[in-house]
PDB file with SEQRES, HELIX, SHEET and CRYST1 records, atoms N, CA, C and O in Angstrom:
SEQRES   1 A   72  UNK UNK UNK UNK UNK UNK UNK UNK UNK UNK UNK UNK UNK          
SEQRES   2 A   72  UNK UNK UNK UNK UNK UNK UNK UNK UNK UNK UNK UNK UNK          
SEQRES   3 A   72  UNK UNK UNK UNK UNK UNK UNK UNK UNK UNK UNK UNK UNK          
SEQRES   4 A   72  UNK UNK UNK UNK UNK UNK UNK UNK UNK UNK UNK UNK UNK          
SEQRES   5 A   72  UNK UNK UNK UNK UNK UNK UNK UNK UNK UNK UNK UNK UNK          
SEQRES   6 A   72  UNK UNK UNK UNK UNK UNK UNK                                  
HELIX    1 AA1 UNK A   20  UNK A   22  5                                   3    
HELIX    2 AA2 UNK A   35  UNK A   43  1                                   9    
HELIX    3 AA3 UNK A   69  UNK A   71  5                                   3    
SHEET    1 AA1 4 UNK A  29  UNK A  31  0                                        
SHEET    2 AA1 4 UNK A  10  UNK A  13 -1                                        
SHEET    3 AA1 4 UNK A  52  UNK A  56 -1                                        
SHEET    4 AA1 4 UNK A  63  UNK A  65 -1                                        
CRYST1    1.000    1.000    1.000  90.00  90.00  90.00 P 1           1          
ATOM      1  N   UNK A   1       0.844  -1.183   0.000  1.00  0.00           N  
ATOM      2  CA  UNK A   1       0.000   0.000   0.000  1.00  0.00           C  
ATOM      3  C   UNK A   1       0.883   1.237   0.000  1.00  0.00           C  
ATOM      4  O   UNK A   1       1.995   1.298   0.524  1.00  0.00           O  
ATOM      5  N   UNK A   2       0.268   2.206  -0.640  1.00  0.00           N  
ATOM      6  CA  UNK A   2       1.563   3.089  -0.823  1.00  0.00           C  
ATOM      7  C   UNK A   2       0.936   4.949   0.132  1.00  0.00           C  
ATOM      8  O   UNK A   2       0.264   5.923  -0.209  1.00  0.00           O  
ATOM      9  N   UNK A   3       1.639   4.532   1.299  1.00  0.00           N  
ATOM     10  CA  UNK A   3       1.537   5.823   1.853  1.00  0.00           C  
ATOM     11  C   UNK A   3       1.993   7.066   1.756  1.00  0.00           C  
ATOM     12  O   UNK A   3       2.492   7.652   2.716  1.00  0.00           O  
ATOM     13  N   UNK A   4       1.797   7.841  -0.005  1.00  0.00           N  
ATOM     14  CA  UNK A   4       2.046   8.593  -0.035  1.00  0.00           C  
ATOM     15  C   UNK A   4       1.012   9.430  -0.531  1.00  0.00           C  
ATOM     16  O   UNK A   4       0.655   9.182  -1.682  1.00  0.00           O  
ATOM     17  N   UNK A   5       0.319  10.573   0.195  1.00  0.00           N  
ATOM     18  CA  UNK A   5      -1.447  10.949  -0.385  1.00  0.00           C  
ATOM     19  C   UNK A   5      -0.758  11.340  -1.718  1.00  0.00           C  
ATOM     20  O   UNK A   5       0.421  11.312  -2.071  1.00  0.00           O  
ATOM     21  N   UNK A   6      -1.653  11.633  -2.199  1.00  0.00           N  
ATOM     22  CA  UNK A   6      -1.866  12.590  -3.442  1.00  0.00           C  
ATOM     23  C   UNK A   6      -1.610  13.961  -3.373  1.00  0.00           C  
ATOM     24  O   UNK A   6      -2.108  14.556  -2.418  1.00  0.00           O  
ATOM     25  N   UNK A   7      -0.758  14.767  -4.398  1.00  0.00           N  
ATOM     26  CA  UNK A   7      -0.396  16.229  -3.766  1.00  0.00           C  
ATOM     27  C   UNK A   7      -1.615  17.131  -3.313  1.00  0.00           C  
ATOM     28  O   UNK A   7      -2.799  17.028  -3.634  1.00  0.00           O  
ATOM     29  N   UNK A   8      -1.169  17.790  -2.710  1.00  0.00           N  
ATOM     30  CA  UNK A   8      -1.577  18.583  -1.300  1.00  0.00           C  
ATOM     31  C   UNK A   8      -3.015  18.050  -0.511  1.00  0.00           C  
ATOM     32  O   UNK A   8      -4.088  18.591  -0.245  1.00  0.00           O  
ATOM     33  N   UNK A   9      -2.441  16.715  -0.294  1.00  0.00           N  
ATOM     34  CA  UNK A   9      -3.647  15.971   0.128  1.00  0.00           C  
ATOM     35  C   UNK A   9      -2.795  15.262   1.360  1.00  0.00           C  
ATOM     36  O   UNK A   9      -1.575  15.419   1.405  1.00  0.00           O  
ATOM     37  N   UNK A  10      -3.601  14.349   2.516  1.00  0.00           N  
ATOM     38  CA  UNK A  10      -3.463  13.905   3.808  1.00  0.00           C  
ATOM     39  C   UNK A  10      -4.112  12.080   3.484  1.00  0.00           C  
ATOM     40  O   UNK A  10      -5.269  11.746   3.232  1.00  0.00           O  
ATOM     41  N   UNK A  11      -3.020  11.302   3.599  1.00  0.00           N  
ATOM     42  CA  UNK A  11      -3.929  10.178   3.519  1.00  0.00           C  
ATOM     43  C   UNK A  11      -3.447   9.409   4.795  1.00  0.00           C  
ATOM     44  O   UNK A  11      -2.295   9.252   5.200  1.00  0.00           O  
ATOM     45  N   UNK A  12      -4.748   8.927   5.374  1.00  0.00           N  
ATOM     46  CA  UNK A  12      -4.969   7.992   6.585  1.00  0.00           C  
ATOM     47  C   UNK A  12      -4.887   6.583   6.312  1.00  0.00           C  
ATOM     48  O   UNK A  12      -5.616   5.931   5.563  1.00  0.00           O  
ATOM     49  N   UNK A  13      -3.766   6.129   7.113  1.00  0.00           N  
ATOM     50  CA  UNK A  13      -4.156   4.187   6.967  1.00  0.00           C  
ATOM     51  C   UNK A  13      -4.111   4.113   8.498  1.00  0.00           C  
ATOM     52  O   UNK A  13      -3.457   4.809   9.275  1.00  0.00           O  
ATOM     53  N   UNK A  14      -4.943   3.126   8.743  1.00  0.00           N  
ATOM     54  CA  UNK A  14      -5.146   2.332   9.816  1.00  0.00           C  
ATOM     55  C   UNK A  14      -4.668   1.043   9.832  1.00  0.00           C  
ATOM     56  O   UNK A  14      -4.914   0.604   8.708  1.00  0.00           O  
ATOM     57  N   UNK A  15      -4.067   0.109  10.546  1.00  0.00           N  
ATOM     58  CA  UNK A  15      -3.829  -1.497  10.336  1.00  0.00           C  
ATOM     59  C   UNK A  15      -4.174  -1.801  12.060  1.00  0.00           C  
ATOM     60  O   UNK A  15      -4.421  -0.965  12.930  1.00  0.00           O  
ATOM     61  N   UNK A  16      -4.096  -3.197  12.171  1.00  0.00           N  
ATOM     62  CA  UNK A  16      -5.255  -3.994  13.218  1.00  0.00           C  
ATOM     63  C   UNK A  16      -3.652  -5.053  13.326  1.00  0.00           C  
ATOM     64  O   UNK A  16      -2.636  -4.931  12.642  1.00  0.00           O  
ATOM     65  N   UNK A  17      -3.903  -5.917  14.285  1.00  0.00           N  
ATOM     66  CA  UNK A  17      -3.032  -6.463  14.660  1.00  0.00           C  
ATOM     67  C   UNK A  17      -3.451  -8.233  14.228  1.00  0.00           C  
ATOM     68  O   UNK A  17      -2.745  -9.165  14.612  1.00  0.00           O  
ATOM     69  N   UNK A  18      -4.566  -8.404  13.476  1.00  0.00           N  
ATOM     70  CA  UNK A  18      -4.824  -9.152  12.492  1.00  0.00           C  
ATOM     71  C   UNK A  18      -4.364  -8.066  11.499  1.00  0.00           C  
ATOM     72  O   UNK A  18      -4.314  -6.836  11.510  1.00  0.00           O  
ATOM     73  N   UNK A  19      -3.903  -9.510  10.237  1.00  0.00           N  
ATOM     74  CA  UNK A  19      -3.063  -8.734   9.483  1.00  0.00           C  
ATOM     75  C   UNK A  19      -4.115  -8.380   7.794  1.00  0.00           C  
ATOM     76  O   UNK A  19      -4.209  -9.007   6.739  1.00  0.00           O  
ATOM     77  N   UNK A  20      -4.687  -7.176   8.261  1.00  0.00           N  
ATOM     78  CA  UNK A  20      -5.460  -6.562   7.618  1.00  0.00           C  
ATOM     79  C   UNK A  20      -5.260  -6.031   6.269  1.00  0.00           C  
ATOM     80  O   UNK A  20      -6.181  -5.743   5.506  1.00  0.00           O  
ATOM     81  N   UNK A  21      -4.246  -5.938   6.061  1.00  0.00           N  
ATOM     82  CA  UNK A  21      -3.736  -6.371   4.248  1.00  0.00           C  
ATOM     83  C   UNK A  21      -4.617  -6.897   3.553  1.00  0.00           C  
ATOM     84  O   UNK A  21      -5.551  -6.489   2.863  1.00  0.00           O  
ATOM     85  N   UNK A  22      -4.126  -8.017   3.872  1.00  0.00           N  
ATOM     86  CA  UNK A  22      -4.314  -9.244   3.283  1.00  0.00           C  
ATOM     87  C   UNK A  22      -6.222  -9.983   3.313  1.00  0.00           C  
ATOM     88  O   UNK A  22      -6.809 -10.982   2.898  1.00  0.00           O  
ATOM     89  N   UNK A  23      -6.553  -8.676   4.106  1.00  0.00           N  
ATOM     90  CA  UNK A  23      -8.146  -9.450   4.725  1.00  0.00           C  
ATOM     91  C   UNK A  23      -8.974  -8.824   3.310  1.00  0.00           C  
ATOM     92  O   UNK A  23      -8.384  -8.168   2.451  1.00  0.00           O  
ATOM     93  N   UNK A  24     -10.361  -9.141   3.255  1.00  0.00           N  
ATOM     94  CA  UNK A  24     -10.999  -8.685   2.006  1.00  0.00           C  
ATOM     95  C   UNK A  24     -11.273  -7.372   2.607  1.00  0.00           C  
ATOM     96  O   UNK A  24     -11.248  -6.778   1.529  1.00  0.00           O  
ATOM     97  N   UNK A  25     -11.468  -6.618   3.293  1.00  0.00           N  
ATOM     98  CA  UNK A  25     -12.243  -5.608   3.521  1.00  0.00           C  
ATOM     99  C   UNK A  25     -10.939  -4.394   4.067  1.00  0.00           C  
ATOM    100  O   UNK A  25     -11.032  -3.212   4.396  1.00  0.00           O  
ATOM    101  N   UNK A  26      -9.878  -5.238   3.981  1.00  0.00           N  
ATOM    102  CA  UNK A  26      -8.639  -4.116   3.889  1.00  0.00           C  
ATOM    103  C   UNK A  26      -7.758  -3.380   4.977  1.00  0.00           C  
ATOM    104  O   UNK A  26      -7.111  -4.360   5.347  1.00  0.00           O  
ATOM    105  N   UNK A  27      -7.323  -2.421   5.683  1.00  0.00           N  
ATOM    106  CA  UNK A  27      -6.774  -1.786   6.169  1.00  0.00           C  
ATOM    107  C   UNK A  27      -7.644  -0.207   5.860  1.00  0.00           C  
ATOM    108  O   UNK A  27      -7.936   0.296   4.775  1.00  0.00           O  
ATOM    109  N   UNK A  28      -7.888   0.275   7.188  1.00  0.00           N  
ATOM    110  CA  UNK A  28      -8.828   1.756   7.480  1.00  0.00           C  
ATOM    111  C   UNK A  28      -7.895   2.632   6.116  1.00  0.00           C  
ATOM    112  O   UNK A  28      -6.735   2.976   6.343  1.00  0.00           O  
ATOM    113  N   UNK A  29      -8.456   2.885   4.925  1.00  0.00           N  
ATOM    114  CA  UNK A  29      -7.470   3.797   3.991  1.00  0.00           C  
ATOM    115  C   UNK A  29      -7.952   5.020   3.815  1.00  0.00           C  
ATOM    116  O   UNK A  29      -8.971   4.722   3.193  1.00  0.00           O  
ATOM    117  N   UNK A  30      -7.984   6.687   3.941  1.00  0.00           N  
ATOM    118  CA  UNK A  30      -8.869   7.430   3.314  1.00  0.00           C  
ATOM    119  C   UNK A  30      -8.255   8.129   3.177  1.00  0.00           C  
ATOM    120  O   UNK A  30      -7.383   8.180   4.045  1.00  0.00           O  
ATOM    121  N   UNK A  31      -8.151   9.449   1.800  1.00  0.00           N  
ATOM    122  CA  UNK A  31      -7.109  10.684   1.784  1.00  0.00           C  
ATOM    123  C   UNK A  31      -7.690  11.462   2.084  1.00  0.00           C  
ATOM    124  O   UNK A  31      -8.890  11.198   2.024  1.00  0.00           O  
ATOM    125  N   UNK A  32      -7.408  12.615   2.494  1.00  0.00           N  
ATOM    126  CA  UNK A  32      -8.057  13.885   2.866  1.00  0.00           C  
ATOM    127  C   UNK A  32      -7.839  15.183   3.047  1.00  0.00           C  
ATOM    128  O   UNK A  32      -7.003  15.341   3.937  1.00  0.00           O  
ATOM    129  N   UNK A  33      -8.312  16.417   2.489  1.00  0.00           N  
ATOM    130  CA  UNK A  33      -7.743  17.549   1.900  1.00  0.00           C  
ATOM    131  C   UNK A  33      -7.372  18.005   2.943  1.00  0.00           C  
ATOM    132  O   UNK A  33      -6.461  18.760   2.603  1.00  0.00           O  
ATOM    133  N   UNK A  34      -7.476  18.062   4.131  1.00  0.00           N  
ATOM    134  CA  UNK A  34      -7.013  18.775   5.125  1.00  0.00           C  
ATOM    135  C   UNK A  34      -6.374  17.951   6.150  1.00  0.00           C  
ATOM    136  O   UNK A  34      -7.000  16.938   6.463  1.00  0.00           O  
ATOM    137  N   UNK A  35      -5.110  18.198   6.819  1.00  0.00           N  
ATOM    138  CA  UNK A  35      -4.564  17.604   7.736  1.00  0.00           C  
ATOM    139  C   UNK A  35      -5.512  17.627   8.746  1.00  0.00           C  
ATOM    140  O   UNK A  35      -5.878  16.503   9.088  1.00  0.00           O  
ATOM    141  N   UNK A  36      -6.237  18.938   9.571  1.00  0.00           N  
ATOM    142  CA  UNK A  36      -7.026  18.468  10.672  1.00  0.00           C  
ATOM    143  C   UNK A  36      -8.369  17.556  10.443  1.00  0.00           C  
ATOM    144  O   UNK A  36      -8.971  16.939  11.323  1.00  0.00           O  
ATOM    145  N   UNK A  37      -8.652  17.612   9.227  1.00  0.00           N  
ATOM    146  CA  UNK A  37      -9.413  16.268   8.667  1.00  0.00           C  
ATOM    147  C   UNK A  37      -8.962  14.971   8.744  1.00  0.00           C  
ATOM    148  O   UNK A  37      -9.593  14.094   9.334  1.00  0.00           O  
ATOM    149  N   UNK A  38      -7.775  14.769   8.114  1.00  0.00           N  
ATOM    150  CA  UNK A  38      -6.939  13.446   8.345  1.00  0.00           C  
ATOM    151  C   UNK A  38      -6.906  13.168  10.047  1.00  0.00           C  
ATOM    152  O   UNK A  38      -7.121  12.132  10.676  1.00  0.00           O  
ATOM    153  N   UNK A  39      -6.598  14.336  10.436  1.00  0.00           N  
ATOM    154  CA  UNK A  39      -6.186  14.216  12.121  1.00  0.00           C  
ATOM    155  C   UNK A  39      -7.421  13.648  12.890  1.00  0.00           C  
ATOM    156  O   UNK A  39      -7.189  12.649  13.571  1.00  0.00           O  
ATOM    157  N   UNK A  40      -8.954  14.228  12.888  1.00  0.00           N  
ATOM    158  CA  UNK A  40      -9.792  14.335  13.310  1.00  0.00           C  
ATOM    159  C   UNK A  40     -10.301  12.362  12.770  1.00  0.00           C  
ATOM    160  O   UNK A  40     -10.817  11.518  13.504  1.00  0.00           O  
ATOM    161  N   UNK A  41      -9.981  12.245  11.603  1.00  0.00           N  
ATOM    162  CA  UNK A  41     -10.515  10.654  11.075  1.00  0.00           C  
ATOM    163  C   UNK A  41     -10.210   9.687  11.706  1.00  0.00           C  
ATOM    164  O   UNK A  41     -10.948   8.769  12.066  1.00  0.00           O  
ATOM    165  N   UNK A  42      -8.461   9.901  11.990  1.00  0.00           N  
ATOM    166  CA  UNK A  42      -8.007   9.008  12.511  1.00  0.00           C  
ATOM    167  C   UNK A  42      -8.258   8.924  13.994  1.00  0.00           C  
ATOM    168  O   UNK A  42      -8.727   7.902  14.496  1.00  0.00           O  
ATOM    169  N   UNK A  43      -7.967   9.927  14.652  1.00  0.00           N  
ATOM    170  CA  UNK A  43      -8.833   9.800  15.961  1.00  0.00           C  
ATOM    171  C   UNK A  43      -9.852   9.234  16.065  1.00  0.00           C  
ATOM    172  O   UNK A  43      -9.820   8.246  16.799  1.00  0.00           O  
ATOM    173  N   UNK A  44     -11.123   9.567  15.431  1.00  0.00           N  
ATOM    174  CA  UNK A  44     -12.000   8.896  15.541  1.00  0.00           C  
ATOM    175  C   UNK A  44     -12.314   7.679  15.227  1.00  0.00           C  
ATOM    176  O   UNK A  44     -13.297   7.012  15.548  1.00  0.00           O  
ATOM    177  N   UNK A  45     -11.047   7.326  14.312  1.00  0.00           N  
ATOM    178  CA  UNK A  45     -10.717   5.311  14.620  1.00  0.00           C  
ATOM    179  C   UNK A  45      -9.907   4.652  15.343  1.00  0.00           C  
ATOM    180  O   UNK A  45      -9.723   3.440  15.454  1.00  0.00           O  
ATOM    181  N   UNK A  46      -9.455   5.502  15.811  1.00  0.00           N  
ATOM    182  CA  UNK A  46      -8.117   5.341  16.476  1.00  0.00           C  
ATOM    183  C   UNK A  46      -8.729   4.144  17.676  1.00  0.00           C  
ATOM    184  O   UNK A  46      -7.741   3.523  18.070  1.00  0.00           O  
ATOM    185  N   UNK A  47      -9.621   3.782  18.165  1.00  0.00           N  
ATOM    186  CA  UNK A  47      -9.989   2.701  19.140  1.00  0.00           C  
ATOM    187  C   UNK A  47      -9.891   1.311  18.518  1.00  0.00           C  
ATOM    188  O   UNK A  47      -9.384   0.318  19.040  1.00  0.00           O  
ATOM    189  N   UNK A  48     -10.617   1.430  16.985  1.00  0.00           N  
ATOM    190  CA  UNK A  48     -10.721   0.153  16.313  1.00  0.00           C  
ATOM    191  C   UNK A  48      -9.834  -0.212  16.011  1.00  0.00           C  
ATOM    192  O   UNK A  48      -9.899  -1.439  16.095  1.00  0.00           O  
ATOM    193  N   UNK A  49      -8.310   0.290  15.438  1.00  0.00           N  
ATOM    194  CA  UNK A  49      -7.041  -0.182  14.927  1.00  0.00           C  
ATOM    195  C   UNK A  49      -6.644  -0.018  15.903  1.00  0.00           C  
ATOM    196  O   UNK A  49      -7.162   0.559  16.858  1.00  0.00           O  
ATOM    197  N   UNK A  50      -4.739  -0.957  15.721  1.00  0.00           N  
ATOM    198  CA  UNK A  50      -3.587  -1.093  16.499  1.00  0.00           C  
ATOM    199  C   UNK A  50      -3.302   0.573  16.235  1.00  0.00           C  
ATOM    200  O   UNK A  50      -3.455   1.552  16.965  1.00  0.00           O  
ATOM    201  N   UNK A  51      -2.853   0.426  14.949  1.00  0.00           N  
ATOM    202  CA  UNK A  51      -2.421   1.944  14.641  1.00  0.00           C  
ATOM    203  C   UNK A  51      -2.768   3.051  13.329  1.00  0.00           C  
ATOM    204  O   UNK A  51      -2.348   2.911  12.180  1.00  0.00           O  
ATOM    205  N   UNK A  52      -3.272   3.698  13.614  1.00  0.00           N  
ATOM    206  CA  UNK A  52      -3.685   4.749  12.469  1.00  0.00           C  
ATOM    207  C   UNK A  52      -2.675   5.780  12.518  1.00  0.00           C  
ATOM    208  O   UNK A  52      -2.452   6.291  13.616  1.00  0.00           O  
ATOM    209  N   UNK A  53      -1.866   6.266  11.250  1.00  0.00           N  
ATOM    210  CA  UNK A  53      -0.999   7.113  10.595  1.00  0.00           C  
ATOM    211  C   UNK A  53      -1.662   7.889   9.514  1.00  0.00           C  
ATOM    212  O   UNK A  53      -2.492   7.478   8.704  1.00  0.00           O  
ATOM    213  N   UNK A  54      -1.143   9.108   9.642  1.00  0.00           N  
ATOM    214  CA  UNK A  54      -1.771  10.068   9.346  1.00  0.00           C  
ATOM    215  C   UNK A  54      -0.263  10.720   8.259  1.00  0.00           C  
ATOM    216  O   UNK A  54       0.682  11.268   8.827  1.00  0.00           O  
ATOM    217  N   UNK A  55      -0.274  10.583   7.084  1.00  0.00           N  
ATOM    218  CA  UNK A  55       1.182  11.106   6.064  1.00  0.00           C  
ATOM    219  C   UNK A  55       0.526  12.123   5.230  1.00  0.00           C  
ATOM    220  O   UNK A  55      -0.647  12.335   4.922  1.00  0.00           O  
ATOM    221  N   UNK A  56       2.133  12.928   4.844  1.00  0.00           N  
ATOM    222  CA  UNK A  56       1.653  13.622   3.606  1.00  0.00           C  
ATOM    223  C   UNK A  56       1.951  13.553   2.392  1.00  0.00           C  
ATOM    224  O   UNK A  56       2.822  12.692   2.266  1.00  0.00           O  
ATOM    225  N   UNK A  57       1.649  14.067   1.303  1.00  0.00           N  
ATOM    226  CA  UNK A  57       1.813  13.973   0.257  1.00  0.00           C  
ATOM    227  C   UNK A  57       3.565  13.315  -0.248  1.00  0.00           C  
ATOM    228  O   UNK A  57       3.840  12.579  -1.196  1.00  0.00           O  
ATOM    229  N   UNK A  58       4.148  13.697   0.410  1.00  0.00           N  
ATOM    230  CA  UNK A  58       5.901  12.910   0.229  1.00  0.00           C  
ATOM    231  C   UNK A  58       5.891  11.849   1.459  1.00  0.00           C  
ATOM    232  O   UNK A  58       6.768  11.650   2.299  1.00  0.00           O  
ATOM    233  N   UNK A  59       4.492  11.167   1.283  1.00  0.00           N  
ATOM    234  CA  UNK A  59       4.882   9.895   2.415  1.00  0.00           C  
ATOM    235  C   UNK A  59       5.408   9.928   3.726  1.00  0.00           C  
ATOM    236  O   UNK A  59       5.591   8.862   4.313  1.00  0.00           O  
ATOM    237  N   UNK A  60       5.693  11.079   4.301  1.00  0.00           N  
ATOM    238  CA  UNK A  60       5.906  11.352   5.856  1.00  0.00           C  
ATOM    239  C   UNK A  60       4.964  10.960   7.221  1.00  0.00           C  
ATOM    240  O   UNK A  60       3.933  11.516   7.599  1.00  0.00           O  
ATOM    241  N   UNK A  61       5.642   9.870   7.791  1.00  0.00           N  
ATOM    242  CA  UNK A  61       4.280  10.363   9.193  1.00  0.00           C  
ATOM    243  C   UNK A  61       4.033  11.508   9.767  1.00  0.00           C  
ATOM    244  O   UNK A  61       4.857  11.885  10.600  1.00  0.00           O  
ATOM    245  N   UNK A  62       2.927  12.309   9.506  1.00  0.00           N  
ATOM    246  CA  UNK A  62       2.967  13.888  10.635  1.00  0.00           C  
ATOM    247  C   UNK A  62       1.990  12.991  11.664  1.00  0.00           C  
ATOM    248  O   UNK A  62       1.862  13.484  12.784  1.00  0.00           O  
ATOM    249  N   UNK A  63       1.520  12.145  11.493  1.00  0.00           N  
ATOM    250  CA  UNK A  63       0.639  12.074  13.290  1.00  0.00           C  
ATOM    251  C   UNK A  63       0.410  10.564  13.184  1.00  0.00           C  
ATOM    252  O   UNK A  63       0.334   9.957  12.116  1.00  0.00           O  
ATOM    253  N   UNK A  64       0.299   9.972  14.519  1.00  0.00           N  
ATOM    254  CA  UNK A  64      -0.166   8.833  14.744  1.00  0.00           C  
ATOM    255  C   UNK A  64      -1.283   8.680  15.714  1.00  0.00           C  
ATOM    256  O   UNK A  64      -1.567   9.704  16.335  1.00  0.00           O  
ATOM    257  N   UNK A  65      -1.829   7.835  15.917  1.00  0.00           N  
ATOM    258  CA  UNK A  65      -2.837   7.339  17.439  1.00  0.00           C  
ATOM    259  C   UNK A  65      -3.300   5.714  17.037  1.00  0.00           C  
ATOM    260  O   UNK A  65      -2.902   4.927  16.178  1.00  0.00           O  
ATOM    261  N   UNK A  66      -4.160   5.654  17.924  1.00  0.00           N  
ATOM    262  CA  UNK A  66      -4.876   3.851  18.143  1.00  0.00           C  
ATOM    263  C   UNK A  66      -4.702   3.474  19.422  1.00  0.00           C  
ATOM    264  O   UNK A  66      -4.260   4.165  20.340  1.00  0.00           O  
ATOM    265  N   UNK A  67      -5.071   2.330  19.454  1.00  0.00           N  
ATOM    266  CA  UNK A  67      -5.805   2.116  20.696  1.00  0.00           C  
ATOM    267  C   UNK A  67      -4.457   1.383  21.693  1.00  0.00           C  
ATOM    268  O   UNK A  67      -4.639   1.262  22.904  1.00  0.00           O  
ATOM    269  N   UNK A  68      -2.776   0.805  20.883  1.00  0.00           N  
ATOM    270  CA  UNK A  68      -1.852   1.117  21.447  1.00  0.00           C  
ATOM    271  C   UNK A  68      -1.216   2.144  22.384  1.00  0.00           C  
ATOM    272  O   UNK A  68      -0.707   1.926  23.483  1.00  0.00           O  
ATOM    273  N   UNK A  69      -1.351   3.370  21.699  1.00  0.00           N  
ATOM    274  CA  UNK A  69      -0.888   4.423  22.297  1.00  0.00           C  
ATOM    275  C   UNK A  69      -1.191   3.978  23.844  1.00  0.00           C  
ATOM    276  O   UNK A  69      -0.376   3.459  24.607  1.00  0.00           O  
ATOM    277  N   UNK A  70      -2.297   4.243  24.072  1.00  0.00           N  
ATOM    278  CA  UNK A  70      -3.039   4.397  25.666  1.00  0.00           C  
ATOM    279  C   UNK A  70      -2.446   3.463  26.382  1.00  0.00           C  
ATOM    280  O   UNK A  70      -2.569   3.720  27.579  1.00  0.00           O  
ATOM    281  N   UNK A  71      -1.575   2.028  26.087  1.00  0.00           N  
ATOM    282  CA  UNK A  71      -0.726   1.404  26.852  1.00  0.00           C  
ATOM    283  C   UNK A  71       0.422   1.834  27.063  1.00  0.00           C  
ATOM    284  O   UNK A  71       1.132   1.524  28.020  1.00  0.00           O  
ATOM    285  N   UNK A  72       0.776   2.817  25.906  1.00  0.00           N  
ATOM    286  CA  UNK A  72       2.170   2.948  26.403  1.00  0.00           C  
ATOM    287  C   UNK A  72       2.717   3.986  27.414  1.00  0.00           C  
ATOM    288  O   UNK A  72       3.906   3.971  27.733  1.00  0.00           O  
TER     289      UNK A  72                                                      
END                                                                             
C-alpha cells in the first residue's frame, strides 16, 4: 500500500493487529484535503485499529494514534 497521499492531500491508513492487508475488507485507507481532517478521522478510529498514521503527500508520518498508544 503506498503511503504517499496525493499532492496537497493527507492520507490515513489504519492497520489492526490481524493482518489486515491481506483481509478482504482491507486496512482503514482514506485521503483527505485537510490535515485536521486526516487528524480528526483518525482519531475517531483510532480505538478500532492497532495503529492509524496520518502522512503527507511525500509519504511522511505527521501524526499517529490507536488504541496502542493508551498502553504505552
Amino acid at each position: 500500500m503506498q503511503t504517499q497521499a496525493p499532492k496537497g492531500q493527507y492520507r490515513v491508513i489504519g492497520v489492526d493487529p490481524i493482518d489486515t492487508l491481506t483481509s478482504p475488507s482491507g486496512p482503514l485507507w482514506k485521503d483527505c484535503e485537510t490535515f485536521d481532517e486526516a487528524r480528526d478521522f483518525a482519531d475517531h478510529n483510532g480505538e478500532l485499529y492497532l495503529s492509524v498514521y496520518v502522512y503527507d503527500d511525500a509519504g511522511n508520518v505527521l501524526y499517529e494514534t490507536g488504541h496502542h498508544r493508551e498502553s504505552a
